[in-house]
N, C-alpha and C positions, 0 to 999 in steps of 0.2 A: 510666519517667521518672527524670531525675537526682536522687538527694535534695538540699537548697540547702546552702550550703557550710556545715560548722560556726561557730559561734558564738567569737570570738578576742576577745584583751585586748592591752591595750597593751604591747608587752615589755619586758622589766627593760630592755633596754639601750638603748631610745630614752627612757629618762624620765631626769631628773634622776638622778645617782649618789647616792645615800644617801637617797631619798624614802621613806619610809615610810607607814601607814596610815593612820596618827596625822596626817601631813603632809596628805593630802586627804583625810580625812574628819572634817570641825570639829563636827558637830553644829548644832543650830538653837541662834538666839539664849540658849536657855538650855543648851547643853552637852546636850540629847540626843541621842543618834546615830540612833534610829529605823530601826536593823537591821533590823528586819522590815518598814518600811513598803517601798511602793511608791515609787522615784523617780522625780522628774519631770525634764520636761527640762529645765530650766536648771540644777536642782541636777546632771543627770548631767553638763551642758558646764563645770559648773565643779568638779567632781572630774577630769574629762578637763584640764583647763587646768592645776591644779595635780600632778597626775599626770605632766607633762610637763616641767613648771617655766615654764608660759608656751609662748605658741606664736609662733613666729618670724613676722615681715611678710610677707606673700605676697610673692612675683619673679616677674618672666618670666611663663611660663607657666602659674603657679599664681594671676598675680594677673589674668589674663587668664581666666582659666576660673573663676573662684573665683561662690560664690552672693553677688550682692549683696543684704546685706543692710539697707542704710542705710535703708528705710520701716519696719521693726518699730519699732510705738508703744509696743507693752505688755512691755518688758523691765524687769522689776522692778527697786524703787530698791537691794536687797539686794546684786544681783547685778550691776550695771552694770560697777564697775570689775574683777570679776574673768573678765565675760565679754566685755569690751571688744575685746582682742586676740582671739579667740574668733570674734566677729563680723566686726574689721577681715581674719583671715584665711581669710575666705568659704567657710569648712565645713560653714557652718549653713544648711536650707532650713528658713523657715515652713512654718504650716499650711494659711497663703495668702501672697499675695504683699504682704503685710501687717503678716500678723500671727506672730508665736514661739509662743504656746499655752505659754507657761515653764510652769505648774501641771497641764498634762493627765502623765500617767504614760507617761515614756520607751519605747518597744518597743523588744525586742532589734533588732529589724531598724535601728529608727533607729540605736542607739545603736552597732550593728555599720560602722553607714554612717559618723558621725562617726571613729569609729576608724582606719576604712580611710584618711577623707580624710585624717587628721593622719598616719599614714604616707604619704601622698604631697607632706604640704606639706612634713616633714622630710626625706623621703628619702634618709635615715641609713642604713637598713637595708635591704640587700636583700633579706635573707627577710621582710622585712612588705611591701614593693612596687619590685619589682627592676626594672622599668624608668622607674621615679622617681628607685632611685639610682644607675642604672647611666646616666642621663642626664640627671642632676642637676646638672651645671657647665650644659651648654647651654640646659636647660630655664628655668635662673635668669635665666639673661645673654639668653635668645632675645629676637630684633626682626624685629617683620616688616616687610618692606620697602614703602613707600608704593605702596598699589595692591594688593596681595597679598592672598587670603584665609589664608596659611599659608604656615609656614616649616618645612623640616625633612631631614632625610636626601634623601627624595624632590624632596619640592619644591623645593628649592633648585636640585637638577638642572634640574627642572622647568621653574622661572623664570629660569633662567640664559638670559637671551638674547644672550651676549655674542657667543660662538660665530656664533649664525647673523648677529647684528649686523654684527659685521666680517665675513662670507662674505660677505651682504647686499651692503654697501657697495664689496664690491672689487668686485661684479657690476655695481652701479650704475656706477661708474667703470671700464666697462671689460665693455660688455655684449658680449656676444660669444657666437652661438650664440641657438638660438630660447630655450631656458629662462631664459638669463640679460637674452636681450630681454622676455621677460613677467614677470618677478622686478621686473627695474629698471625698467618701463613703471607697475605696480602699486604699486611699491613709494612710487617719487616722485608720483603721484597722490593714493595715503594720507598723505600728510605736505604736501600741498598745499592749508592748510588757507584761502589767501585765496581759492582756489577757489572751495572749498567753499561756505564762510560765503558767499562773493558769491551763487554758486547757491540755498539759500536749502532750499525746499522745494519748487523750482519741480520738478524731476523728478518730481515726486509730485503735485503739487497739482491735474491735470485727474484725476486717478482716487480722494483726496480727495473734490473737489466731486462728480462725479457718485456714488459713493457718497452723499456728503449728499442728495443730491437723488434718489434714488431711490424712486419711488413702492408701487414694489410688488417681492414677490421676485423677478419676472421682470429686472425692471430691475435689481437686487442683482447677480444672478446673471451681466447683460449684464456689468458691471463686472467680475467675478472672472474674465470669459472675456478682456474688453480684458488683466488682468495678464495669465493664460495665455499670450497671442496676443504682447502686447507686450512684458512683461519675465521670461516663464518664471518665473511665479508657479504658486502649487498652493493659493491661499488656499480654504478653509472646506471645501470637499469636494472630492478628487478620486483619481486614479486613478495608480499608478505599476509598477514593475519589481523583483522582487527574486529570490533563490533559493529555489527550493521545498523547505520543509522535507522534505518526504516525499521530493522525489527533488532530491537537491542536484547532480544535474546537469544541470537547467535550469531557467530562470526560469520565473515564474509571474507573475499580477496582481494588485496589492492593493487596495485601494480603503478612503478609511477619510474621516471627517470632522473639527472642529475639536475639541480636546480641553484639557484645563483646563491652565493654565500651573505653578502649583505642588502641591503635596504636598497628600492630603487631610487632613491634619493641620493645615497651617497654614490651611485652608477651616475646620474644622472649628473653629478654637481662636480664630481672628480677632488680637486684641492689637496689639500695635505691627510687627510683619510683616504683617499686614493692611491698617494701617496706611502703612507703605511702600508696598505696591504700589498700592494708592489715589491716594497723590499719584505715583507714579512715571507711570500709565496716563494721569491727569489731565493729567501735565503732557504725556507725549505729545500729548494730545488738544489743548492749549492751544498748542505749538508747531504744531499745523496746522491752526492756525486758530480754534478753538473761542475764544467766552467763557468767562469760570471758571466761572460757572453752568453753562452746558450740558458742559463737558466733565467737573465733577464729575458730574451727571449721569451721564452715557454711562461714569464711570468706575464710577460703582455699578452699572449697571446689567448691563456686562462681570465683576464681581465677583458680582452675583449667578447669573449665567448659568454661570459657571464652578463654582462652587459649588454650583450643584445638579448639573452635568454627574459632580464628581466624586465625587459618591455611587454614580454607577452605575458608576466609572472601573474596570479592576481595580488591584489590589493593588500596590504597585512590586515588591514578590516574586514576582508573576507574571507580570513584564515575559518573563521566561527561560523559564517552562511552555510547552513545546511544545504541552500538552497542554490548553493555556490560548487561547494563541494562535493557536493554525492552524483556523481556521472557515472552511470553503468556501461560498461561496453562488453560484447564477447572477443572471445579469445580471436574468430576471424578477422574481428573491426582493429584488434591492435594489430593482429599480423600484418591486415594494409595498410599501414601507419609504418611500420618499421618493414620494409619489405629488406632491408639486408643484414635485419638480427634471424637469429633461431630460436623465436621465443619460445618454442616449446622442450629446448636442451635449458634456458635462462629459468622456466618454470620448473621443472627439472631439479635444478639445483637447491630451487629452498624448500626443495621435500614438503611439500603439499600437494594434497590431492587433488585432481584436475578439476577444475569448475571452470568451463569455456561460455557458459551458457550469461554467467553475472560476477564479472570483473569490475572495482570500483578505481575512479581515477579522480583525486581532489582537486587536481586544478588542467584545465582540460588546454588552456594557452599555453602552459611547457608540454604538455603531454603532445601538441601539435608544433612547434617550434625544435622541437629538442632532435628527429629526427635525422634533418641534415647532415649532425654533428656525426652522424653511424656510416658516411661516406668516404671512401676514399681520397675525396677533395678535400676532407677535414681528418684528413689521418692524422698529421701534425698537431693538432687543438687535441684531438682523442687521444694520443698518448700522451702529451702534456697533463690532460685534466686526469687521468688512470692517473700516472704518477704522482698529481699532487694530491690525490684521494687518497695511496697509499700513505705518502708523508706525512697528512695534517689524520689521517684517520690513526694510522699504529705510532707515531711517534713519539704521543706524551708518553708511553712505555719504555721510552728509549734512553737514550743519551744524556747529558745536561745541556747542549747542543738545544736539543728543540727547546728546553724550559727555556732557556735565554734567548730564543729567538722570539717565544710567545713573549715574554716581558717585557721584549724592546716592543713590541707590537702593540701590547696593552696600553702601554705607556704613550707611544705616539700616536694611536686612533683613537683613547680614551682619554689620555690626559692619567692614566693612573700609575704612582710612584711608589719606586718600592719593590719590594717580592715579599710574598707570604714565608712562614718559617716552612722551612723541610717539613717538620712534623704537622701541620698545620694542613699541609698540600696535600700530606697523605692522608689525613683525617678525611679532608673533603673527598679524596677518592674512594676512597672506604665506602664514607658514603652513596654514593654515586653508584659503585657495584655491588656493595652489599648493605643495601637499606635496612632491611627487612633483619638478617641476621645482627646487625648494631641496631635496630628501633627497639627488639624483642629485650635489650638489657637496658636499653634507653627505659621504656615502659617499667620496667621492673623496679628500677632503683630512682627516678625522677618524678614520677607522678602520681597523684593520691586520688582514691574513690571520691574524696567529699568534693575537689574540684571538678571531676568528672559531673556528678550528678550536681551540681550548681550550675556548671555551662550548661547540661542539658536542660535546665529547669530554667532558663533566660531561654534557650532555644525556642523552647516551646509559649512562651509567652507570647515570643515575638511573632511566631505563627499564629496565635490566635487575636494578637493587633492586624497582623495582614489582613487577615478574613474582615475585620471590621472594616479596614480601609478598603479593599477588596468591593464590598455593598454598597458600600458609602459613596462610590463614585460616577461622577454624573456623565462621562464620555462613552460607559461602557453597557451594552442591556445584558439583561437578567440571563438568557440566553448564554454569552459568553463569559460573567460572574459565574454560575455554575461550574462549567466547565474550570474555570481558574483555580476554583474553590478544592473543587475537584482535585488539580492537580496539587494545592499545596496540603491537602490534607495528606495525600499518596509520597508526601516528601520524606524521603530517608536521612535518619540524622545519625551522622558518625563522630564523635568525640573522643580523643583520647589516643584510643590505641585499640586494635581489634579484640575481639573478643577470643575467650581461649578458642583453637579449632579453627579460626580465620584468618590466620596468618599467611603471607605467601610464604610458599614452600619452596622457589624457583630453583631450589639448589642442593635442595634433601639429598643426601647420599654423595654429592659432590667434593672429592677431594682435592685443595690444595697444595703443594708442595710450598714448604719454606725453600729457605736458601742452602741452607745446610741440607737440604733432603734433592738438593739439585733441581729447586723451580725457580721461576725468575718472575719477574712481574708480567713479562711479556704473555710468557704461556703461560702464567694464571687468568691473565684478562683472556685469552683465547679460549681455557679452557671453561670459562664462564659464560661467554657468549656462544659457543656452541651447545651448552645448557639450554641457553633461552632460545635459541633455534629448535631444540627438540622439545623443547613445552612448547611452542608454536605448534610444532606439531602435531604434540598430544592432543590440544586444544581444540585443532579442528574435528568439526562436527561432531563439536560439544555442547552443550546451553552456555552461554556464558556467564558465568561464578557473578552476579554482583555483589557477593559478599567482599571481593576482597577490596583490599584499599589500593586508591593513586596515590597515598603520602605516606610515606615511611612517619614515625610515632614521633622524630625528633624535628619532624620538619617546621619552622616558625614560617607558615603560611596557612592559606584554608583554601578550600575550592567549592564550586557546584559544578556537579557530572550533571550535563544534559541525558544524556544515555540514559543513565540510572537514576534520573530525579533525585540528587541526595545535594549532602550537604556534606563536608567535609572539616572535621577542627580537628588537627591533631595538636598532642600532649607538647609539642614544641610551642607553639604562639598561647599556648595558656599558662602564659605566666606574666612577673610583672614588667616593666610598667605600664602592658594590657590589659592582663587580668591580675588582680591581686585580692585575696579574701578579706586582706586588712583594709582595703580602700572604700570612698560610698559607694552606692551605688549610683551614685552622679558618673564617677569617674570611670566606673568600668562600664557603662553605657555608653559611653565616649572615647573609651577604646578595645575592648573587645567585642562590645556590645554593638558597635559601629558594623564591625568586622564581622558579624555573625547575619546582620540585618541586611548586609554587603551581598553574601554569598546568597541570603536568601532569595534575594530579590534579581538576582540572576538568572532564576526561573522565568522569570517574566522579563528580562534585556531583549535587546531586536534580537538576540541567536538564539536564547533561553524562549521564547516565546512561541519558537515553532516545534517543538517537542510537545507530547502529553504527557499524563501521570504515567506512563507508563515509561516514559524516556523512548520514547517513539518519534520519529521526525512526523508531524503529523497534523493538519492544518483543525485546530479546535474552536476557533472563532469565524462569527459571523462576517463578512465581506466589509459592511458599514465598520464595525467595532473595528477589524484591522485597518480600517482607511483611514478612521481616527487616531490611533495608537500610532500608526507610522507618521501622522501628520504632528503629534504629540514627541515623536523621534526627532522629526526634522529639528523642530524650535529647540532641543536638549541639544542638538548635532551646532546650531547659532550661536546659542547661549556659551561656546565653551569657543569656538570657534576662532584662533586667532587672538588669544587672549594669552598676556604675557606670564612667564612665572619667572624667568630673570628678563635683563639687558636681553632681547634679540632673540631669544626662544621662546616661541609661541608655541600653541596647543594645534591640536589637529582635533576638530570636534568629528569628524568622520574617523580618524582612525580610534578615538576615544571613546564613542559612544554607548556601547556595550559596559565599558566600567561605568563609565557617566550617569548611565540610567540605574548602577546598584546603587553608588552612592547618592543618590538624589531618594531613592527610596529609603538607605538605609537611616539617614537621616530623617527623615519623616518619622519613620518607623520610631527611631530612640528618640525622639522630641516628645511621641505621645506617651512612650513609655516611663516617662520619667513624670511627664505631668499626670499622669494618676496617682504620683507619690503626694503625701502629704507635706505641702512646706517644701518642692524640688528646689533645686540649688544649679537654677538653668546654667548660673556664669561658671559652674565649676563641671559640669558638662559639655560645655563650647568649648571650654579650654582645653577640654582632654581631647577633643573630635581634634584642635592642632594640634598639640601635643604628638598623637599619635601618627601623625604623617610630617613629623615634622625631621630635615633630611638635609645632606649637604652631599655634593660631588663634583668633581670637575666640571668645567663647562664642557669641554670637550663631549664628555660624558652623556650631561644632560641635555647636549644638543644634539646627539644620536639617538637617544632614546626618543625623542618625539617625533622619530621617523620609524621608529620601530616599533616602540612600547603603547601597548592599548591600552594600560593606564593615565592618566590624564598627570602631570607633573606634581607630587607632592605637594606644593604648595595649593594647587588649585582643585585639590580634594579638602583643603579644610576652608579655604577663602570661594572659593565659586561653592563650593555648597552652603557656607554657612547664609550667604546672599541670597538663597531661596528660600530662604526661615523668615515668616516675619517675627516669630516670635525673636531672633537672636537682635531686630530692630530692635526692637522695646526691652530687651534686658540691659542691651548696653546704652542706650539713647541713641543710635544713630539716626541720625538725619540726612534731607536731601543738603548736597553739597561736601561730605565729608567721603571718604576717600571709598570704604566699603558699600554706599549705597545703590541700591540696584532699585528704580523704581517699582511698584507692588506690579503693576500690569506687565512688567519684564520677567516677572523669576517663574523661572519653569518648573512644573512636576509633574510626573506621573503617576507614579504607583503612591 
């Protein structure tokens, strides 16, 4: 295990110049100093406050993430005014959400934690929190824009929809060709909102009622087959297509049932995010139809139902367990599992060919829990939960009704304010249904050959840095270095945007109707996704295509397909300020460079690790080599464990571990690659490793996401990594005592 990091103090050089001992430590009312007693907490926030000279007004991002403290009743009369600013700069958590405890006896760990946060509200120094000051003008000034959950390097890319806006509209204006007929058919239906509104919730409203009116689950059940039949629905249980782990070169069948909508943490904790979804469901349920009585109701009663389902759910960490996920059964073992469905009418419907012999199920605790609900005793929960499946699945097609119900939603489980523009909302659905036919213009008119073959030519660099690190390492035998070698030579690199002839086709010869030609968005999205219902099942028992891509050409992210051993960069995140051809190659080592060594090293994370070169689930290492590598896991899973990135939001080094271990590699990786330059410019490479994760959000926000997100919190992808470098010790002088140092025998690595 990792030991936890040393015990720091505040450094001379962010406190006031000339503060002395004398200056914060007054003594009680009568001039005792009480050296040897124990402090408490308030006297230790007000030695910190004076220690500092006072602590500046939270900004931006600090006042966005900061603990609000406004409900503490019992802050003593002694202490008010010298822990005022203290509290207005949200450093401080109670011992509830209530109450300060000012007289219980400070712990180091607390008083560790206050320390750290006042180096970030200052972010003066970069050896006490180097991506505080290394992004500290932005951090102040950040705004995120109406609608947004987050603003930042990334995101900004991200939600930049200017680009596809005007590609969009020149399309619209000037449709030409079947992509830019279903762009511009979609596009002007989603922005047709007197449509809409006129429509109502008529497209919905016979499968509404007879769910209401359903007597028994057989009747339930007739209903989820009408969506099947009629709008290529897959409500409550059913049956689909994907790649077989074990042999990724053809599909297999999966079958799975309804499963809880958020995080078991937020089931578990309730509060005003419990809250949210409450009225958010209810008011679904009131927008089709419901009185407020019954669809509060129906809204607890989907709330309880969820919440018990996600005690048996697994882990969001085991979303990636191969080992977790791949459970075979036949068609008889589910039939005595659900003895009062008709799985073989529910198989039936998604038009696949029978395979009874090897059915996959990913998580086998709802697939055993979820049963009950298919009784007569839970008929009430069962048409509650149909009904809100149909509302929250066809809605966003509907009314303005639902948009304004999802934005009060957004707003009070996220903390996010604002609405994106009309045209903005439609861009992103565009996206969303038609990637591929808007990437193919994206690729055309945004992206050039010489950056193409530049990323590729860092790609492969960095592959052949692996391989030496790869050899070089003394936990691993030769034995399973082979084999590793093995699989990263076998690695597939995708950059850009496909090649001509590899584009998906999901939708060749598919016609939309605009508005004027009497379609509507509704039945454009329907009659889209009964498209991809019949490539399903063209698909089957097929090889499966690894040629084509998971990311449409405009998308600003990257991936590693386990399946398919690749690697994934589309033409969206290769730009600046990640990658720029005018930049050194300091800086784009430190942000796209990061991002590419990221993905690489994926291959080899606790989930990437049990696949082959072949993208086969497939055990390639020696017994010894895996006992070390997982024991190598553990101290990454410590290391991150519980470590703060604001006031009160800590990390999950278990739900994080999987990214934890890319960027622990990827960094490695860009550190050696940069010192085989002549004369590197390490300090202008660390900066860009924050630079590039550097981010703002709601608290709200980002204290959901570290119950959800298996990324590790922004912050502590440039700071918990840069603290495993000893090289980033010695470029900037850090030493033991100052805010970033992690002793040498603490900093974990890997790969």
């Amino acid at each position: 295990m990792v030991k936890s990091a040393p015990r720091s103090s505040p450094r001379r050089t962010t406190t006031t110049p000339g503060v002395t001992a004398a200056d914060v430590m007054h003594g009680d009312p009568d001039g005792n100093l009480r050296e040897n007693a124990p402090v408490t907490r308030a006297e230790a926030l007000v030695m910190l406050q004076r220690a500092f000279g006072g602590l500046p007004a939270p900004q931006g991002d600090n006042a966005r993430k900061g603990y609000p403290a406004s409900n503490f009743t019992d802050v003593p009369a002694w202490a008010k005014e010298e822990l005022a600013d203290v509290f207005a700069a949200g450093i401080v958590a109670g011992t509830s959400s209530t109450t300060f405890s000012p007289d219980e006896n400070v712990t180091m760990e607390q008083l560790d934690k206050f320390i750290h946060r006042t180096y970030t509200l200052f972010g003066s120094n970069l050896k006490d929190d180097f991506y505080a000051s290394v992004n500290k003008d932005w951090l102040d000034s950040s705004v995120i824009p109406a609608g947004q959950s987050s603003t930042g390097t990334l995101y900004e890319k991200m939600y930049d929809t200017e680009p596809l806006n005007n590609l969009i509209e020149r399309t619209v204006a000037n449709p030409v060709g079947e992509d830019a007929q279903r762009i511009a058919a979609l596009y002007t239906n989603i922005l047709d909102w007197d449509a809409r509104n006129m429509a109502g919730i008529e497209p919905i409203r016979p499968y509404l009622e007879a769910a209401e009116a359903a007597q028994s689950v057989d009747e339930v059940m007739e209903v989820k087959k009408q969506l099947a039949e009629e709008l290529a629905g897959n409500a409550l249980v059913g049956f689909t297509l994907s790649a077989d782990a074990k042999d990724s070169t053809r599909y297999t069948v999966g079958f799975s049932a309804f499963s809880p909508s958020l995080s078991k943490d937020t089931y578990a904790n309730g509060g005003s995010q419990k809250d949210a979804y409450l009225t958010y469901i209810q008011t679904l349920f009131e927008i089709g139809g419901a009185d407020e009585a019954s669809a509060a109701a129906d809204a607890q009663r989907v709330w309880e139902m969820e919440k018990e389902l996600s005690t048996h759910a697994l882990d969001r960490q085991d979303y990636g367990n191969v080992d977790k996920t791949y459970n075979v059964y036949t068609m008889d073992e589910l039939k005595s599992l659900y003895p009062t469905l008709d799985l073989d009418d529910i198989y039936a419907q998604s038009g696949l060919a029978r395979s009874d012999d090897q059915i996959v199920v990913s998580d086998i605790g709802l697939l055993e829990a979820s049963p009950k609900y298919f009784t007569e005793e839970h008929l009430t929960d069962l048409k509650a939960y149909l009904r809100l499946t149909i509302l929250a699945g066809y809605g966003g097609m509907l009314s303005q009704d639902f948009q304004d119900a999802s934005d009060a939603y957004q707003e009070a489980f996220l903390g996010i304010s604002g609405t994106l523009s009309d045209e903005a909302l439609a861009t992103q659905l565009v996206q969303q249904y038609l990637s591929d036919e808007l990437g193919r213009l994206y690729a055309a008119e945004y992206f050039s050959e010489e950056a193409k073959a530049d990323v590729e030519d860092m790609v492969y660099d960095f592959i052949d840095i692996y391989e030496s690190r790869i050899r070089s390492l003394d936990w691993m035998s030769d034995a399973s270095k082979a084999k590793a070698i093995e699989k990263l030579d076998a690695l597939g690199v995708k950059v850009g945007y496909p090649d001509e002839g590899k584009w998906n086709d999901y939708f060749k010869g598919v016609t939309l109707k605009t508005a004027d030609e009497g379609g509507s968005y509704f039945d454009n999205i329907i009659t889209l996704l009964k498209a991809q219902q019949q490539m399903l099942i063209k698909w089957q028992g097929q090889p499966v295509n690894k040629g084509l891509w998971p990311m449409a050409a405009y998308t600003v992210n990257a991936c590693y397909v386990p399946s398919s051993n690749e690697i994934v960069f589309p033409a969206g995140i290769l730009q600046a300020p990640l990658y720029d051809v005018n930049a050194s190659r300091e800086e784009n080592l430190g942000g796209i460079g990061y991002i590419i060594a990221h993905e690489i090293t994926h291959a080899f994370d606790n989930n990437g690790a049990k696949y082959d070169k072949n993208g086969n689930a497939a055990d390639w290492w020696t017994a010894e080599d895996y006992a070390a590598f997982q024991q190598l896991c553990d101290e990454v899973t410590a290391f991150y464990d519980g470590v703060e990135a604001a006031p009160g939001i800590t990390c999950s080094g278990a739900l994080t571990l999987s990214e934890n271990i890319a960027d622990l590699g990827a960094a490695q990786c860009i550190l050696e690659a940069v010192q085989r330059e002549t004369n590197p410019d390490l300090k202008a490479m660390f900066r860009a490793m924050a630079n590039t994760w550097c981010s703002t959000m709601p608290r709200e926000t980002a204290a959901y996401y570290t119950t959800v997100d298996v990324h590790a919190p922004d912050k502590l992808r440039a700071n918990r990594v840069l603290q495993t470098l000893d090289a980033f010790y010695t470029t900037f002088g850090i030493t033991e005592g100052d805010g970033m140092w992690i002793a040498p025998e603490d900093r974990v690595a890997i790969w």
